[in-house]
Each structure stands twice: as structure tokens, then as C-alpha cells.
N, C-alpha and C positions, 0 to 999 in steps of 0.2 A: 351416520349412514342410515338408508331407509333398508327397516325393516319389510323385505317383500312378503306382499299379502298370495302366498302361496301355500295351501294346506293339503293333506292328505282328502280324500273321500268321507272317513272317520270323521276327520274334524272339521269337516266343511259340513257335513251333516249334524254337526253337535250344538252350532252357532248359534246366538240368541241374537241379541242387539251388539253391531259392530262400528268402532269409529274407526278410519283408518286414516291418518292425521295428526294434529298435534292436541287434539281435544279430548277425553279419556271418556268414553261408552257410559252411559246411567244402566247399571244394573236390569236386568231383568228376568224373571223367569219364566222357562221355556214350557213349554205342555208337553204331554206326553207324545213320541214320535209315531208318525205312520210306518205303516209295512215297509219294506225295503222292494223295490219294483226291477227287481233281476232278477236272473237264474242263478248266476255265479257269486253273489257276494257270499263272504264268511261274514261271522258273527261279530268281529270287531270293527267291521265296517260298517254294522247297522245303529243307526243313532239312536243315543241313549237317551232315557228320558232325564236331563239335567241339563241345569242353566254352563254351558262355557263362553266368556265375553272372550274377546279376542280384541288386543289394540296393539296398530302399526303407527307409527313417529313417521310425522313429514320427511320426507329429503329435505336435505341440507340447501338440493336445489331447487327448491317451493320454498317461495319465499311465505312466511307468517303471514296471514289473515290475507293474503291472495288468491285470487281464484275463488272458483265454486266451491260451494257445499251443497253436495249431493249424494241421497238415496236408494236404498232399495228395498222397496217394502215386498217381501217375500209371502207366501200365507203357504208354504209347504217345501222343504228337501227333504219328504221322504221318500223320494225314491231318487236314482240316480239320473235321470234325465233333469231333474229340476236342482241337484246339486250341482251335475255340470254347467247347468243355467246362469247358475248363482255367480259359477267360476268365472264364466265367459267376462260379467261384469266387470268381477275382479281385474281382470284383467285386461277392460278398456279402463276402466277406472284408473288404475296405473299408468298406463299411456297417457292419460288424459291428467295424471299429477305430475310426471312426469315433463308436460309441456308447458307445465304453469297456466293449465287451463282449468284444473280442478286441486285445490288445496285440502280437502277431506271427503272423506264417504262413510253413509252409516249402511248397514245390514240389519234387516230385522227378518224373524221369521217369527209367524205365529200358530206353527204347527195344524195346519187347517181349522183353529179355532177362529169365527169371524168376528169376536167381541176381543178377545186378542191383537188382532189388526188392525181393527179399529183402534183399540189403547196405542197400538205402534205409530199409526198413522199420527194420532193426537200428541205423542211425544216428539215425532220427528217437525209436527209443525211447531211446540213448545219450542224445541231446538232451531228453530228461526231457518233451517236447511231453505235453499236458494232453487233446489227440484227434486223433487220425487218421483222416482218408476215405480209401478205397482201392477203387479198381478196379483188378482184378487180371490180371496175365494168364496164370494159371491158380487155377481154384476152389480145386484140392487144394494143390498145392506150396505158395502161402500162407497155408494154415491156421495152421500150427506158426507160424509168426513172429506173426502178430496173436494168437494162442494166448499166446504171450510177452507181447506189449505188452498183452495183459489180464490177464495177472500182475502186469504193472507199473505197474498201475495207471490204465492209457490209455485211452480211450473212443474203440473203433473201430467204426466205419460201413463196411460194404463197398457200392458202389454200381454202377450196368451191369453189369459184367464182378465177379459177390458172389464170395465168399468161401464155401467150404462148412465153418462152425464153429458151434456154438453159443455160444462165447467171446466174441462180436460182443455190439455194445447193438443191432444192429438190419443191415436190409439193404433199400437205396431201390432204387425204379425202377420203370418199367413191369413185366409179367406176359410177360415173354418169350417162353412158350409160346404164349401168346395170341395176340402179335404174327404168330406163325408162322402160328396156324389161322385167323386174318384174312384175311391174304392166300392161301392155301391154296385155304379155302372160297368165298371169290371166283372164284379161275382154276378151280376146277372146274364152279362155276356159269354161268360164263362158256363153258366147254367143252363143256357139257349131259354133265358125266360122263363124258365120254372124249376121250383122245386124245394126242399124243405131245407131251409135253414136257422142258426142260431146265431143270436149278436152277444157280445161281449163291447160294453161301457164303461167310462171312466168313471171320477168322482161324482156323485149326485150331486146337482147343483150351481156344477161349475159353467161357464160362460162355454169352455171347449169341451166339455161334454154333450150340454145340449144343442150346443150348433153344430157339431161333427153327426148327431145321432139324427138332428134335424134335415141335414143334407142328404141323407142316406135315405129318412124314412122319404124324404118328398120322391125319390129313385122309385123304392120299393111298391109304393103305392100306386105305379104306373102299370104293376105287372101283377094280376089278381093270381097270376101261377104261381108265385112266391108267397111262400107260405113262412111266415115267421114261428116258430115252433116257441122259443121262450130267449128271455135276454136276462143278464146278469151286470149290475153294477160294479166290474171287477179294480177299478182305482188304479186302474194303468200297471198294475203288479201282475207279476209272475206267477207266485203262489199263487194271489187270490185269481188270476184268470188259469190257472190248471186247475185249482179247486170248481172252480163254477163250471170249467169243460167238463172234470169230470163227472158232476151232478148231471148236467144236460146228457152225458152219454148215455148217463145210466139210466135217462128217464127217457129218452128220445132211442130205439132201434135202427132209425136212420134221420142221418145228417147229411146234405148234399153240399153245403157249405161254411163256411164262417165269414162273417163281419166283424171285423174286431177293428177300435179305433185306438189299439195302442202294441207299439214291438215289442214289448214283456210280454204281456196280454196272447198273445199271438204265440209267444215262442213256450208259453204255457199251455197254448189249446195244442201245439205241436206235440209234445211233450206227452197229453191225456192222450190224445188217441193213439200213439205207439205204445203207450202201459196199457190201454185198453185191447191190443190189438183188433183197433180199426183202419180199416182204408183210410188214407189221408185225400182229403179234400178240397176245392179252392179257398184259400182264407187270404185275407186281407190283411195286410201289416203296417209298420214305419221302421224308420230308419234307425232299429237298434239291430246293436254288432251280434248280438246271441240269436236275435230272430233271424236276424242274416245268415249267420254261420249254420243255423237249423234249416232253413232254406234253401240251402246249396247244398247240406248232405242230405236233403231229403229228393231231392229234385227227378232223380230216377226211382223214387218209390212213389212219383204223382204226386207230390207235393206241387201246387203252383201258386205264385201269389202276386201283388201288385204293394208298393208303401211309398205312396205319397205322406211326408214327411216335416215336422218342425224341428228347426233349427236350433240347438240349445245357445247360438247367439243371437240370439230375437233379444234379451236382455239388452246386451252390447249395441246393438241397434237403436232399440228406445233410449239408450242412455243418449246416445249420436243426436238421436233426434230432440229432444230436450235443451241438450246444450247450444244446436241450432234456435229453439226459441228464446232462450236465453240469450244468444247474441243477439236477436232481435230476426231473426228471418221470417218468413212465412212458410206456415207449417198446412198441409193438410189434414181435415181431420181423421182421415181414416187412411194413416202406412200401410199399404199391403206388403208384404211382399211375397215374392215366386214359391210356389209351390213345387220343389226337389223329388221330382218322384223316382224311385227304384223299382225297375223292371227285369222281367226275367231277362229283357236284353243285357239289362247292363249290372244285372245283381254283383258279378263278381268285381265288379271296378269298384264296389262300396266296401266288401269286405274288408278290414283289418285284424290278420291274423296275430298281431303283438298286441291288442288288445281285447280286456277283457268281454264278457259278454254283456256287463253293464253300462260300456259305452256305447256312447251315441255318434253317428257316423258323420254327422251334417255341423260342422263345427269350427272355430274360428282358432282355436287354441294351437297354440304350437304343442311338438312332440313330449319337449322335456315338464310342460307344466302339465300336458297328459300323463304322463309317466306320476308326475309325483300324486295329480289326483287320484290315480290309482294303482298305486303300487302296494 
């Protein structure tokens, strides 16, 4: 019987290098983990810093040395939007062994270290795997290695966090920039064109941090009344974007708005200004459940906001599109896809109130493997 690759949140965030197949995982050890990016996790749900390998046995109906072998080169589940990421894979992966279309799959994560991912990448080409998905956690530094594993033959996908190469069969996900001048051109419409605000950013570095803050700043730069007061590098977390709201509070006496390019982020700047008691403001969001639910009970205190939004199945996508070049199709190089945005029109048709505040609302997963990633 095939062991289902189904885990709690806990130990989906504990993962190092995973085979899930009849092959058994090469050891490796993990780095220490990032922050936890909710409001609501407990403390057994935040990943520990230790190596745990995890191996799943073919079904019976996967026939031996059938099918693909395929990847996921991860560079971060510390927080739960990229753990449900990881999940989503999982579980096209499964579908996809289940059909006799993929006969095994590895998992790595290299805890946002980039000489880590690189070592992963390098292992997953040693292990001869048939494609690779990767979101990276830097565009440049892993060129040269996917650069390799398309020498070597490998059909790699960079995905959220792309890859800047040509060497690639393709690169999935939303329009990053887009995402930016979304929210952007909102809080300025929202401002009538002027006024004093503060941004909240994700990891330094990454591909979707400076393309989300680069669509925003080309906005900003249209309108000399917007006055950027200070910004904070807050890594898409909770903590650390209530932490940085409330530095800015306490140095800024007035704030007209927020720019924030992530739903923890956001549902932490929520969060400072009601302990600060300040007027709540327009701020900008995504499509998590806690910034939702803080949104709609804020909403008669002048809370307003806009969350155009990424999908935690962008993974499962790039996986789709991969195996299409693998059977031989023609790929474009650059997958967009639709940008889901949540509006005060339609905020409550996103809410889910059975789930926690660290889920992500934009998702491909059924209920029950919801339930057990976060129960």
C-alpha cells in the first residue's frame, strides 16, 4: 500500500530532503528555520531547527522505474504560505504517481540559505531526477546551477521566487510587478494622491520582493504628494511586520496609509495600530485568512483594504507545466498566471471561518488534507 504523503504543518515545516517513491532520500541537514509568518500558530507548529527525512513507498500501482522523477527544490517553509506551497505539490505529485505519470518525487528545502540550494540543486542533478521546480532564493546566485542541470539534461521550471536564465523550459506565476501596481494604485486612489505613508517588504533579495516593491515604487513615483515616510524588510511574517509597524508608529505621528506586499504583514500592521490606538488606515493586503478575518472585523472602525494575491498552487502548476515539457510540448517562456484579487466587494466570499489564520485562501487543496495541514 502507498504510503500517503500527507503531514501535519509541524512536519511539513520540519522537511529537509524528501523521496517519495521507492528510492530512500540521501541524508541531509537542515539550517536553522525562519520565523513563523501568522498570527495564530502555537509553538509546536513552528519549525524546528533539525534535519527530519521523510520517505513514502511507491503504490503497488506505479509500476518500478516508471514514470518520472521529479523535484522540488524549495529555499524556504518558514512560514505557512510556502508550507502550504510545498503541500499543494504534494499533492499534484500524487495524482501525477498515481496515473503512472511520475514514479517518485524529492523535496528539499534549504532554509533560505543560498549555498544550501545550491548543494540541493547539485544533489538532485547527481540523482539523475528527469525535472526540477525551483523557487529560488536568489534570481542570480542560482542561475549557474539550473544552468548545469540543463546540461544535464533536466527540465527545470523556476517558479514565485524565478530564476534569472534562459537555460530554463519556462518560469510560472503571477506578474509580480503587477501585483505591486495593484495595490499601489489603490492606496493612492484611496489617498486622492497625497499623503504620508509607510511600506512593509518581504525577504531582501528575493525575485518577489523586488518585483512586488518595484511595481509599487514605478506608481509611487507618479505622485510627488506621496511622501514615503520609511519601509521595513518584514519577510512576509506577522511578528516581524507588527514589530516594524510598531517602530514606524512610534517614529512617524501620522501615517495616512500602508503598502504592505504580504497578508501576515498586513494583519500585523493591523494589529500595531489597534495596541497603539491609532486610526486605522488604507493598507494593502493578500489573500491570507487572518488578514481577512482582521479585515472584516475591522471594516466599521475604517479599516479599508485591496489583496491581489498568489496562489499557494503556483507550485502544482509549475509541476503541470514541466511534465508538459517532458512529454515533449511547447512551453512558453514566461507562465503568467491571473492575478485573484480580494476586494471590499467581495472580501467575505474569501473568508474561511474553519480555518486558521495561517491559511491561505487561493488554493487547490481539498478540505480533508486542509484539515490535517492544520490541525
Amino acid at each position: 500500500m502507498r504510503k500517503m504523503f500527507t503531514v501535519g504543518l509541524a512536519a511539513v515545516m520540519a522537511m529537509g530532503l524528501c523521496a517519495c517513491g521507492s528510492q530512500k532520500a540521501a541524508e541531509t541537514t537542515a539550517a536553522p528555520a525562519a520565523a513563523e509568518t501568522t498570527a495564530a500558530p502555537s509553538q509546536d507548529e513552528k519549525k524546528e531547527e533539525a534535519e527530519e527525512t521523510t520517505e513514502a513507498q511507491a503504490s503497488s500501482e506505479t509500476a518500478g522505474g516508471e514514470g518520472y522523477v521529479v523535484a522540488l527544490c524549495n529555499y524556504s517553509i518558514g512560514n505557512s504560505w510556502r508550507a502550504q506551497m510545498e503541500q499543494e505539490f504534494v499533492a499534484e505529485a500524487e495524482k501525477l504517481k498515481a496515473e503512472g505519470v511520475v514514479s517518485e518525487y524529492y523535496i528539499t528545502n534549504s532554509n533560505e540559505d543560498i549555498n544550501k540550494q545550491i548543494s540541493d540543486m547539485q544533489d538532485l542533478i547527481t540523482k539523475k531526477v528527469d525535472a526540477i521546480v525551483i523557487t529560488a532564493a536568489s534570481p542570480t546566485a542560482l542561475a549557474p546551477v539550473v544552468e548545469e542541470a540543463a546540461e544535464a539534461g533536466i527540465k527545470v521550471v523556476s517558479f514565485d521566487n524565478v530564476v534569472e536564465t534562459d537555460e530554463q523550459v519556462a518560469t510560472v506565476g503571477i506578474d509580480e510587478k503587477e501585483f505591486g501596481r495593484i495595490g499601489a494604485e489603490w492606496l493612492v486612489d484611496k489617498l486622492d494622491g497625497k499623503g504620508k505613508i509607510v511600506v512593509l517588504n518581504g525577504i531582501a533579495g528575493t525575485a518577489t520582493d523586488s518585483l512586488r516593491w518595484g511595481g509599487a515604487e514605478e506608481v509611487f513615483k507618479q505622485y510627488p504628494d506621496i511622501e514615503i515616510l520609511g519601509s521595513a524588510n518584514a519577510s512576509w511574517d506577522y511578528a516581524q511586520g507588527k514589530a516594524a509597524m510598531e517602530s514606524m508608529l512610534s517614529a512617524y505621528p501620522e501615517i495616512d496609509g500602508v503598502w504592505s506586499q504580504g497578508g501576515a504583514m498586513t494583519q500585523g500592521a493591523i494589529d500595531a495600530f489597534i495596541a497603539a490606538g491609532r486610526d486605522l488606515v488604507p493598507m494593502t493586503s493578500e489573500g491570507n485568512n487572518g488578514a481577512i478575518r482582521a479585515w472584516i472585523e475591522n471594516k466599521d472602525k475604517g479599516l479599508s483594504c485591496i489583496a491581489p494575491s498568489n496562489p499557494t498552487y503556483t507550485s502544482a502548476e509549475a509541476l503541470r507545466v514541466v511534465i508538459k515539457a517532458l512529454n515533449g510540448e511547447d512551453i512558453p517562456g514566461n507562465v503568467v498566471m491571473d492575478i485573484e484579487t480580494v476586494t471590499e466587494e467581495n472580501v467575505d466570499q474569501y473568508y474561511r471561518s474553519d480555518m486558521p489564520d495561517s491559511f491561505w485562501v487561493l488554493t487547490e487543496l481539498d478540505d480533508a488534507t486542509l484539515q490535517k495541514l492544520y490541525k
